[in-house]
NURONU-56160 format. One record per residue (C-alpha): x, y, z; residue in one letter; residue number from 1. Coordinates in steps of 0.1 Angstrom, whole numbers, m for minus. Example, Ala and Ser with C-alpha at 12.3 -4.5 7.8 and 13.67 -1.06 7.14 Angstrom:
2
<rec <123; m45; 78>; A; 1>
<rec <137; m11; 71>; S; 2>
//
This chain:
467
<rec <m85; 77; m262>; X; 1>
<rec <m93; 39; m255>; X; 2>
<rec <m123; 38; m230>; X; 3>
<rec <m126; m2; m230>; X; 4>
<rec <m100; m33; m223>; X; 5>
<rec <m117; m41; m254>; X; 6>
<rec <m97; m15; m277>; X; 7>
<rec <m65; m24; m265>; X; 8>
<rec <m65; m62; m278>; X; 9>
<rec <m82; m79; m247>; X; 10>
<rec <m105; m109; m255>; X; 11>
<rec <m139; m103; m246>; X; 12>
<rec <m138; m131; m222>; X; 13>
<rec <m119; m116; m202>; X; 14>
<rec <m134; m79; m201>; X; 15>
<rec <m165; m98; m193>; X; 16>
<rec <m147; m114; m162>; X; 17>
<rec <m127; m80; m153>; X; 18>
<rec <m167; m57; m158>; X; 19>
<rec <m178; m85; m130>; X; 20>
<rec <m151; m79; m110>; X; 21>
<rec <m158; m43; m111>; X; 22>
<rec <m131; m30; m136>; X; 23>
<rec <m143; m17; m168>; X; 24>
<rec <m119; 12; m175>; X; 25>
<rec <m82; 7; m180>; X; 26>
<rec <m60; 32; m159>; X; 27>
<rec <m33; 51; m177>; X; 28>
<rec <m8; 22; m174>; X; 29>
<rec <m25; 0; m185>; X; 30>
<rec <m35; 18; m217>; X; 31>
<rec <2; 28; m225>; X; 32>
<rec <14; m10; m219>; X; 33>
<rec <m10; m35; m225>; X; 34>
<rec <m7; m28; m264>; X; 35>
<rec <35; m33; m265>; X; 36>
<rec <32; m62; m244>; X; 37>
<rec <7; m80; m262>; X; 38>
<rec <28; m75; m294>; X; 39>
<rec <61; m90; m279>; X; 40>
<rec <79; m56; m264>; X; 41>
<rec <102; m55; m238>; X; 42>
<rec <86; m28; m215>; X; 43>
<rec <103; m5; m185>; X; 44>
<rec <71; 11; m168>; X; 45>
<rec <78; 36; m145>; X; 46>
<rec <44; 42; m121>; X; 47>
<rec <36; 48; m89>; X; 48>
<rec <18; 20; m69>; X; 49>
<rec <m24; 19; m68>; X; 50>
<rec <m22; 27; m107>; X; 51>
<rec <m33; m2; m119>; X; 52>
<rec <4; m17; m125>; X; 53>
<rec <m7; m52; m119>; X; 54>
<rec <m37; m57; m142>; X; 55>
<rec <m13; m40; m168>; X; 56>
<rec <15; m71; m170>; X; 57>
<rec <m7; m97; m158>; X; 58>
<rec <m37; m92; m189>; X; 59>
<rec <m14; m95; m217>; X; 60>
<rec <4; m124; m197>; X; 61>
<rec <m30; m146; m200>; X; 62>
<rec <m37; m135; m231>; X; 63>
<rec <m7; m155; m242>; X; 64>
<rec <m3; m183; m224>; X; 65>
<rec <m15; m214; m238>; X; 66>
<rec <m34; m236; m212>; X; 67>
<rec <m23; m268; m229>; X; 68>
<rec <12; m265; m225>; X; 69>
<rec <21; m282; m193>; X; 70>
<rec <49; m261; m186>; X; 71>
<rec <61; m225; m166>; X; 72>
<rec <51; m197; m197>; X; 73>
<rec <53; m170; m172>; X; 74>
<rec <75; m158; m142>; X; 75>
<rec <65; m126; m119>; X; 76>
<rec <94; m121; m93>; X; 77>
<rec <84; m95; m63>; X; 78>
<rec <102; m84; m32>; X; 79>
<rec <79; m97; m7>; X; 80>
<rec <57; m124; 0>; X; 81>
<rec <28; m99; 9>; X; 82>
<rec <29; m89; m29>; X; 83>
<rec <31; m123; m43>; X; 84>
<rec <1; m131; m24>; X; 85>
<rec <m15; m104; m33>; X; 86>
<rec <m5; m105; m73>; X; 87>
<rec <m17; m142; m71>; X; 88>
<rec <m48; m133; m59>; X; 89>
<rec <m54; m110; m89>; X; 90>
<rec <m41; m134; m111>; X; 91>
<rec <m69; m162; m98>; X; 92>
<rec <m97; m138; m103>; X; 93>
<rec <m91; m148; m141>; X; 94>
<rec <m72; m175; m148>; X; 95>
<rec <m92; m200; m136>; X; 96>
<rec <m120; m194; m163>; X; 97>
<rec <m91; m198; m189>; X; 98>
<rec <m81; m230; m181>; X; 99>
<rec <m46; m211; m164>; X; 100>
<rec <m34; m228; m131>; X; 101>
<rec <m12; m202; m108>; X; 102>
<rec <10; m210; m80>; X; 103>
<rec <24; m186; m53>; X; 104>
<rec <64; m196; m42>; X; 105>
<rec <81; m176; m12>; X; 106>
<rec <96; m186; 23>; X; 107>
<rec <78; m194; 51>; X; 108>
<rec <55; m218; 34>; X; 109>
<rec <63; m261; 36>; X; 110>
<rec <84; m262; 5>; X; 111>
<rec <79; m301; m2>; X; 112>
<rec <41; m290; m7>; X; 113>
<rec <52; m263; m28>; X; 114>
<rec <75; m294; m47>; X; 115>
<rec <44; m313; m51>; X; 116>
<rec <23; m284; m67>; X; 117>
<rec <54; m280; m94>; X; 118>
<rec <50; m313; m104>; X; 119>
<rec <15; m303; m113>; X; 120>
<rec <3; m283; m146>; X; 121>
<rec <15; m248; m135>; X; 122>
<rec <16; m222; m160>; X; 123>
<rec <26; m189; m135>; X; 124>
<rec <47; m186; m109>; X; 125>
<rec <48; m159; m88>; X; 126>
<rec <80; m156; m62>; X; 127>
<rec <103; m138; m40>; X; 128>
<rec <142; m142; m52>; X; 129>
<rec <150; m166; m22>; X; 130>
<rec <126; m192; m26>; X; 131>
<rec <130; m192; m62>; X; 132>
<rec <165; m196; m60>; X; 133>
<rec <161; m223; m33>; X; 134>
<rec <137; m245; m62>; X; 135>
<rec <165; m238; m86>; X; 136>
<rec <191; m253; m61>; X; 137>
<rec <168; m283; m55>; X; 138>
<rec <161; m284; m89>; X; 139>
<rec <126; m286; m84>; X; 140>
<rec <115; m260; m104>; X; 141>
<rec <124; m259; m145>; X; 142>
<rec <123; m219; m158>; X; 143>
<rec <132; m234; m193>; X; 144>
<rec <99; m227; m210>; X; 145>
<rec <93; m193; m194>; X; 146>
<rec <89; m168; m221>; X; 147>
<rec <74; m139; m201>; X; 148>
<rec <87; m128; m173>; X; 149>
<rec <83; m99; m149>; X; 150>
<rec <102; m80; m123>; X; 151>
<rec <78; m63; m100>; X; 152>
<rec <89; m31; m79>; X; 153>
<rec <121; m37; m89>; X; 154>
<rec <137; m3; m73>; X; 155>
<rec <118; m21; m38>; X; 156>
<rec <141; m52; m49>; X; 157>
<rec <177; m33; m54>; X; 158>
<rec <169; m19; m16>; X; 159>
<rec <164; m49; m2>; X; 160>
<rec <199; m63; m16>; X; 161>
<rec <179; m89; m41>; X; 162>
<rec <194; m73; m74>; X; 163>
<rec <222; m105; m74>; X; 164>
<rec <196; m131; m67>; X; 165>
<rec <175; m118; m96>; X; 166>
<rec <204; m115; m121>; X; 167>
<rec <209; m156; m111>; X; 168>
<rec <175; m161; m121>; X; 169>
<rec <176; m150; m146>; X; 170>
<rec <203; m169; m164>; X; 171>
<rec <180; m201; m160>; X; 172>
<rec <155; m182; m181>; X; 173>
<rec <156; m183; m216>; X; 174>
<rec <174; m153; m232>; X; 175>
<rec <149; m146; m256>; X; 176>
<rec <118; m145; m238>; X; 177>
<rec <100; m114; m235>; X; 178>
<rec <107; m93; m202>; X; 179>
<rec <87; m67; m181>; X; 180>
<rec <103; m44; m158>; X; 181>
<rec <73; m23; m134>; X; 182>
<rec <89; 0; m109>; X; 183>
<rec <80; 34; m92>; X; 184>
<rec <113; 45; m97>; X; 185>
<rec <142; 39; m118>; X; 186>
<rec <180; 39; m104>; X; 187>
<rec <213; 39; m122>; X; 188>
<rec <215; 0; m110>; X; 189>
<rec <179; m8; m120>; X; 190>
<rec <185; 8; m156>; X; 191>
<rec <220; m13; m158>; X; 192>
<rec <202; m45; m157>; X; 193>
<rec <171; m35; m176>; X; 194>
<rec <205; m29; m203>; X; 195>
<rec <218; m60; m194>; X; 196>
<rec <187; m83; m199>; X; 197>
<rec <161; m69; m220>; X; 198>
<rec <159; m66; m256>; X; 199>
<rec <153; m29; m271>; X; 200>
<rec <130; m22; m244>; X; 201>
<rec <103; 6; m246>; X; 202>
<rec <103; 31; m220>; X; 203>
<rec <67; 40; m204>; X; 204>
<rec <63; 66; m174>; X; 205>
<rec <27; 76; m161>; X; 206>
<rec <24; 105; m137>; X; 207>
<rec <6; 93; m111>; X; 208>
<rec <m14; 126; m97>; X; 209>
<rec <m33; 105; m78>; X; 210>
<rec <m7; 86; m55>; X; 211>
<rec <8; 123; m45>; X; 212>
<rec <m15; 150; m50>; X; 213>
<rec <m49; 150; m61>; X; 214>
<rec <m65; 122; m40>; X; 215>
<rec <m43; 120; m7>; X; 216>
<rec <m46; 147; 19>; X; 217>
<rec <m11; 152; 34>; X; 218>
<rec <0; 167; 67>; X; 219>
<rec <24; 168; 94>; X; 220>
<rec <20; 169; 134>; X; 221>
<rec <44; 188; 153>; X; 222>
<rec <54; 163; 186>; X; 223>
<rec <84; 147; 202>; X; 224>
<rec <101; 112; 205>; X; 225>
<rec <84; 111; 239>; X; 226>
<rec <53; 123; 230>; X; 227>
<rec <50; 102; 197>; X; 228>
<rec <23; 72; 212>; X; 229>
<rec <5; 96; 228>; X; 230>
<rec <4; 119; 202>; X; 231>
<rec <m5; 87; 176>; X; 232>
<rec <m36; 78; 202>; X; 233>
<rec <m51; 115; 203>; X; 234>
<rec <m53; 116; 161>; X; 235>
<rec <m67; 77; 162>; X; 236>
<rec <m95; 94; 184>; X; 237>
<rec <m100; 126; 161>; X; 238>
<rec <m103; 110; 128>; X; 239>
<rec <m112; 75; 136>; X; 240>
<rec <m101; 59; 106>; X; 241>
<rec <m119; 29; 91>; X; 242>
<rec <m84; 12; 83>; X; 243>
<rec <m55; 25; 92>; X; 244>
<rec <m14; 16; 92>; X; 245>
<rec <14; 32; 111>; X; 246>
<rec <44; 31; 95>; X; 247>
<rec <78; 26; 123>; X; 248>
<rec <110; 24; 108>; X; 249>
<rec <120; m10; 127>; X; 250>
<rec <107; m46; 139>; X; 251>
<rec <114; m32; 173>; X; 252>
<rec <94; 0; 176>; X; 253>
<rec <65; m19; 154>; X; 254>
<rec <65; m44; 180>; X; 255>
<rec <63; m13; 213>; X; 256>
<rec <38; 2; 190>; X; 257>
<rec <17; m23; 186>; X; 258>
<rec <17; m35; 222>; X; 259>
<rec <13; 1; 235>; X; 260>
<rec <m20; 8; 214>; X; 261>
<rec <m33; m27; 221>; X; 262>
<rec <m30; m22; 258>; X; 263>
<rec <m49; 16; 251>; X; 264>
<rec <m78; m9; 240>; X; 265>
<rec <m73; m1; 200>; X; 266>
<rec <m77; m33; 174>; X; 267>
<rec <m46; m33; 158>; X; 268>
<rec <m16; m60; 152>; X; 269>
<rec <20; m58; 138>; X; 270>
<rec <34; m68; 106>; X; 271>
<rec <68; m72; 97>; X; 272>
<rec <98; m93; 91>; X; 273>
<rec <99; m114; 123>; X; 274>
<rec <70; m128; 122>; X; 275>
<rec <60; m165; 109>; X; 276>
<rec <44; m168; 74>; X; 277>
<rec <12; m183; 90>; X; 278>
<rec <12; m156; 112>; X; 279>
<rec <18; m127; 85>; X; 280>
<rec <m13; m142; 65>; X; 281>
<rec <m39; m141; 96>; X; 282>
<rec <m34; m104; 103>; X; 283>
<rec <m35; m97; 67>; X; 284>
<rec <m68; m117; 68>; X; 285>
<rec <m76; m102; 96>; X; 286>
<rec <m73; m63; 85>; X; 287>
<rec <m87; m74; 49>; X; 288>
<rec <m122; m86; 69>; X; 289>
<rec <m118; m47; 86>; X; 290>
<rec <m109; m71; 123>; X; 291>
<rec <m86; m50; 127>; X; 292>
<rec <m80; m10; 130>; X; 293>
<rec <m47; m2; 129>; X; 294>
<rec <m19; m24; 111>; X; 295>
<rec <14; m13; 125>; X; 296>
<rec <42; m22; 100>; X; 297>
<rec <73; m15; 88>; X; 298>
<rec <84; m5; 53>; X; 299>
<rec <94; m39; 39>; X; 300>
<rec <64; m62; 50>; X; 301>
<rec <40; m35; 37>; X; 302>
<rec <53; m30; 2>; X; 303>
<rec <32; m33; m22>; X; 304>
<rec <3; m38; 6>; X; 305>
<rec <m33; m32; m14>; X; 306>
<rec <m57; m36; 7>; X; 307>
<rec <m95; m18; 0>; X; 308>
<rec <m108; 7; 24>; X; 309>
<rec <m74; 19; 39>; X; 310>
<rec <m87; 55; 47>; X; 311>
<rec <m54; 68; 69>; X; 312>
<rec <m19; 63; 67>; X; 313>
<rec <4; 74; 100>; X; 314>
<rec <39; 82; 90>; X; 315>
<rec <47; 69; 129>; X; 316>
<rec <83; 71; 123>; X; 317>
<rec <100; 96; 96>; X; 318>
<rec <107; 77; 67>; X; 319>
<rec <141; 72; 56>; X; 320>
<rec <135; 87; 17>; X; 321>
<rec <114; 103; m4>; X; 322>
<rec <104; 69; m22>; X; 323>
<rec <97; 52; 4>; X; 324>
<rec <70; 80; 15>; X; 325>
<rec <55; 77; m13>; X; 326>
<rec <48; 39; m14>; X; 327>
<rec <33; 47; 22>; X; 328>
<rec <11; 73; 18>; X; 329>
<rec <2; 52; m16>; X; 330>
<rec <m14; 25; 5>; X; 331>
<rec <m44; 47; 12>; X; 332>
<rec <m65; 70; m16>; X; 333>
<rec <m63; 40; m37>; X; 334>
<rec <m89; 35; m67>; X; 335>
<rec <m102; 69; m68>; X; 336>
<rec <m109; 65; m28>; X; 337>
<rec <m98; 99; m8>; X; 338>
<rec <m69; 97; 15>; X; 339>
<rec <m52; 109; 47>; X; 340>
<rec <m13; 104; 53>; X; 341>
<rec <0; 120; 86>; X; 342>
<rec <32; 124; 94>; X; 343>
<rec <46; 129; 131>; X; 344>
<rec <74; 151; 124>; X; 345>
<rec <101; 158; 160>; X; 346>
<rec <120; 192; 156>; X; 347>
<rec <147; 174; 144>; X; 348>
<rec <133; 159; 118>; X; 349>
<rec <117; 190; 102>; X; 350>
<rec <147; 189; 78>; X; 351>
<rec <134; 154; 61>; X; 352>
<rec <99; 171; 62>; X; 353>
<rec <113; 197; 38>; X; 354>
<rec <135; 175; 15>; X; 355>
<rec <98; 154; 8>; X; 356>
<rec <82; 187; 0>; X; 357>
<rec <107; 197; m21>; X; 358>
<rec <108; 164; m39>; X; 359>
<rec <73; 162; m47>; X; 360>
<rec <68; 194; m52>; X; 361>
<rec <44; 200; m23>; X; 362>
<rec <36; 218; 10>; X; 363>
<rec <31; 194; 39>; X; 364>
<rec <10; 219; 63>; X; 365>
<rec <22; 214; 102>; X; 366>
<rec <m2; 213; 127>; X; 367>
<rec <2; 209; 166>; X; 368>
<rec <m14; 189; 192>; X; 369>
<rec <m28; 211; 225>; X; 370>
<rec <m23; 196; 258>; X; 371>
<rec <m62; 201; 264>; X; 372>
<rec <m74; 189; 227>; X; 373>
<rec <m72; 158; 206>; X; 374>
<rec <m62; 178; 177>; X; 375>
<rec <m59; 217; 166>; X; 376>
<rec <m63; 223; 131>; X; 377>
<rec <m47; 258; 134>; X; 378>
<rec <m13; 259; 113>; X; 379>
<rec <17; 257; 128>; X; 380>
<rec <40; 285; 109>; X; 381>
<rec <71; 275; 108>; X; 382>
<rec <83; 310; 96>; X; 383>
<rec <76; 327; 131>; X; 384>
<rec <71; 298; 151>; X; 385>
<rec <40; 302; 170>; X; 386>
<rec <23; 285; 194>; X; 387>
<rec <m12; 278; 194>; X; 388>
<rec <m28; 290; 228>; X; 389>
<rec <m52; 268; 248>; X; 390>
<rec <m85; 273; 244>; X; 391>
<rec <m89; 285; 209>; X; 392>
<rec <m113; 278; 185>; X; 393>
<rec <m101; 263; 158>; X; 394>
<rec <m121; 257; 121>; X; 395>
<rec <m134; 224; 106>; X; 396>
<rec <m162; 203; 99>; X; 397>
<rec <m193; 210; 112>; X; 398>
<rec <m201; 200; 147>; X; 399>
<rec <m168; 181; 152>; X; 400>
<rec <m153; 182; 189>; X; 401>
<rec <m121; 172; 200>; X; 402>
<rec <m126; 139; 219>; X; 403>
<rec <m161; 130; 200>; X; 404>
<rec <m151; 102; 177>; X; 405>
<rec <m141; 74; 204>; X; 406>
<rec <m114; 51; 205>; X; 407>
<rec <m119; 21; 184>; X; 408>
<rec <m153; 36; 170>; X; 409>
<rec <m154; 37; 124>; X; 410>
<rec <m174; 56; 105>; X; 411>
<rec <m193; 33; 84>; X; 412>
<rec <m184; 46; 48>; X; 413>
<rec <m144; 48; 47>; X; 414>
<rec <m152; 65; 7>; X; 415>
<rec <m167; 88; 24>; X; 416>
<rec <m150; 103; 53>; X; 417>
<rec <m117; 114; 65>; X; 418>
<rec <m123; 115; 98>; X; 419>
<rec <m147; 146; 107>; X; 420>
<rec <m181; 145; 104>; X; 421>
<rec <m198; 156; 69>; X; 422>
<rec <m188; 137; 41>; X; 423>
<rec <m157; 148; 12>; X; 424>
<rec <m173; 153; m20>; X; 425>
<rec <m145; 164; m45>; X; 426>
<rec <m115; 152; m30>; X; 427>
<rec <m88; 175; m49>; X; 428>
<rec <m107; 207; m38>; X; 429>
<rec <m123; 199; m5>; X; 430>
<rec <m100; 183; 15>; X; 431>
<rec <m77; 211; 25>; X; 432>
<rec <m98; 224; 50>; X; 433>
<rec <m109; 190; 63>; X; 434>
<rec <m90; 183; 90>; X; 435>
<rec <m95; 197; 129>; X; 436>
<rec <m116; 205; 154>; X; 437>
<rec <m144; 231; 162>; X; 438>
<rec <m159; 241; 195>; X; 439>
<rec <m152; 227; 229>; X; 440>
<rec <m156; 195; 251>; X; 441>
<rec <m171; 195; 286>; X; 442>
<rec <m145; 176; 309>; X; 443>
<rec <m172; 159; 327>; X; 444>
<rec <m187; 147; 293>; X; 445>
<rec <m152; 137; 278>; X; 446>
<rec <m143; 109; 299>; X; 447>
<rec <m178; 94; 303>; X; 448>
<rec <m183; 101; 262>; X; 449>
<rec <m148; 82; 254>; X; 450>
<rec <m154; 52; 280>; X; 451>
<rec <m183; 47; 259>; X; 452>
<rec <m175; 51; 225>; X; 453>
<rec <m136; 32; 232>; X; 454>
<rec <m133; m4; 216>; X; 455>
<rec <m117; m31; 231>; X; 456>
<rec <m108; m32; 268>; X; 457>
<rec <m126; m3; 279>; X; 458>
<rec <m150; 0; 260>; X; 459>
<rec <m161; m35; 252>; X; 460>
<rec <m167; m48; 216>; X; 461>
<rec <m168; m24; 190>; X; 462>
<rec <m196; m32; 162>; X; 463>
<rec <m184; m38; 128>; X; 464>
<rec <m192; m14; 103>; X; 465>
<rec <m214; m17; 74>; X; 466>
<rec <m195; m26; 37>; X; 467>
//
């Protein structure tokens, strides 16, 4: 087994710029793709997101590009400008000590200033299908020397209607350059025009145990479409995450969400479709610097979201598949980093609980909120139904209480907490039991305790925890 970029045909230039970076190990996918792409290979890699897809199409991409040619060499099309950014980012961290210049293309930026960097020596682009197509109408962008080229969460693309738009950029590519297909999953209509446009490709699937299973703790909270924000506030106090998103299924609700924790005194902001490019980019900045708590978003804006130190994920509204669960829960236990995805779950929607345990082959334990409690870690049996009385003592972590943690208030090691006191050591053993309350709260200590310990309006500025 390769244990080094090294091994699998990466200059020592830049292994030396990836080891300062932090990276010194290739991930899985990268080990079973970097090799075919470097020699040429059309590649279909089918992996789940926080596996190390990016570094695994955008290596062998540098390692061919000539910096000399003044020309586009390589074209990487994603579904959202959120993911351009963020591949461009990655892409920077290297290129510029090769002599490779890189430029980010998607709506909502001044598009004669994006004219004017074409007309400079770019040798990536990295775009969403309607800005690129909008260049190609203007003709101010030429895709004639392009002879790598990559679609990026391509199953993301096909939901999001952008399968046409691709297929017409494509045809001002030429037809035999070498083309990279990454996606977490692969439908009949993605495999169609992987037939359509690639040449003999090879076929490369990881597993990713660590999206699903071994390094994301999963459960569900029993509640109601009435008791859903105050239900949401009562687990922000329990396991006061160091960065956390709620998921809503529309603009709208994000937008109530947002404005309902915001006036409970929590730091957190909305993210989706509706919002202005300028504006998407400062609460990104914003929850990247940790300024922020809780980003509420919806499923779209936050694809391909990677952002370090996202300890919880809130499943705020059921999510409409099983994929789509997956890339949410997938923005937290990222790079070996342990996890926790919760899931409010109304009676009716018990039914989509089960088809998602069934699909990834996994029990999503329910447990219930107590009128008097923040959170009850006693399982809620669906078998039989029964309710959790008030008042009883309930196992977890060592000297936790319902109500302790504080509204606003971060532990100060996200790697090392999921939001009860001690710390998770082994995160595919020890996490089961990690979540809940033990002991009681004095009522007169409660509300004086949480005034305290609350961030924003009530309880004045919240210190910024150590990184």
């Amino acid at each position: 087994m390769t244990t080094d970029f090294l091994g699998l045909g990466i200059r020592r230039k830049l292994t030396d710029i990836l080891r300062a970076n932090g990276i010194s190990q290739p991930t899985l996918i990268q080990e079973k793709t970097i090799p075919l792409l470097l020699n040429g290979k059309d590649v279909i890699a089918q992996a789940q997101t926080g596996t190390g897809k990016t570094l695994a199409f955008v290596l062998p991409i540098l390692e061919r590009i000539n910096p000399n040619k003044p020309c586009i060499q390589a074209l990487i099309i994603t579904p959202t400008r959120e993911l351009a950014l963020q591949i461009t980012t990655e892409v920077k961290k290297v290129a510029a000590a090769l002599g490779v210049n890189v430029l980010a293309s998607y709506g909502g930026q001044d598009v004669l200033q994006q004219v004017h960097k074409l007309k400079g020596n770019i040798h990536i682009v990295v775009g969403t299908p309607g800005r690129l197509l909008d260049h190609l109408g203007r003709r101010t962008i030429v895709l004639n020397g392009v002879s790598m080229l990559v679609l990026d969460e391509a199953d993301q693309m096909l939901h999001m209607g952008f399968l046409k738009d691709v297929e017409q950029i494509l045809l001002y590519t030429p037809a035999k350059r070498q083309t990279m297909l990454f996606s977490a999953t692969i439908p009949q209509q993605i495999r169609a025009l992987a037939g359509q446009y690639m040449r003999k490709p090879v076929d490369v699937r990881v597993q990713s145990k660590s999206v699903t299973l071994d390094e994301i703790k999963q459960i569900a909270i029993d509640t109601t479409d009435r008791a859903k924000q105050d239900t949401l506030c009562k687990l922000l106090d329990q396991f006061r995450p160091y960065l956390a998103i709620a998921f809503c299924r529309t603009k709208r609700r994000a937008s109530a969400l947002n404005e309902a924790l915001r006036a409970q005194g929590y730091e957190s902001d909305e993210l989706h479709g509706d919002l202005s490019q300028a504006k998407r980019e400062q609460v990104m900045r914003r929850f990247r610097e940790a300024k922020l708590q809780v980003l509420v978003a919806t499923d779209v804006a936050a694809r391909g979201l990677d952002v370090e130190g996202v300890t919880h994920v809130f499943n705020y509204d059921m999510p409409p598949d099983v994929e789509s669960y997956i890339h949410r829960i997938g923005r937290t236990g990222r790079a070996g980093q342990v996890g926790l995805a919760v899931t409010l779950v109304t009676p009716r929607e018990r039914v989509d609980l089960h088809r998602i345990e069934s699909a990834i082959g996994q029990s999503i334990k329910i447990r219930t909120l107590d009128g008097e409690r923040s959170v009850s870690s006693v399982e809620k049996k669906t078998s039989d139904k029964k309710r959790i009385p008030k008042g009883a003592v309930t196992s977890a972590g060592k000297g936790s209480r319902p109500g302790e943690a504080g509204r606003g208030k971060r532990p100060q090691r996200p790697q090392e907490t999921m939001g009860v006191k001690g710390t998770v050591k082994n995160t595919s053993k020890n996490t089961s039991k990690q979540v809940g309350a033990k002991g009681k709260t004095s009522p007169k200590q409660a509300p004086a305790r949480e005034t305290a310990l609350r961030g924003g309006k009530r309880g004045g500025k919240r210190t910024a925890p150590s990184r």
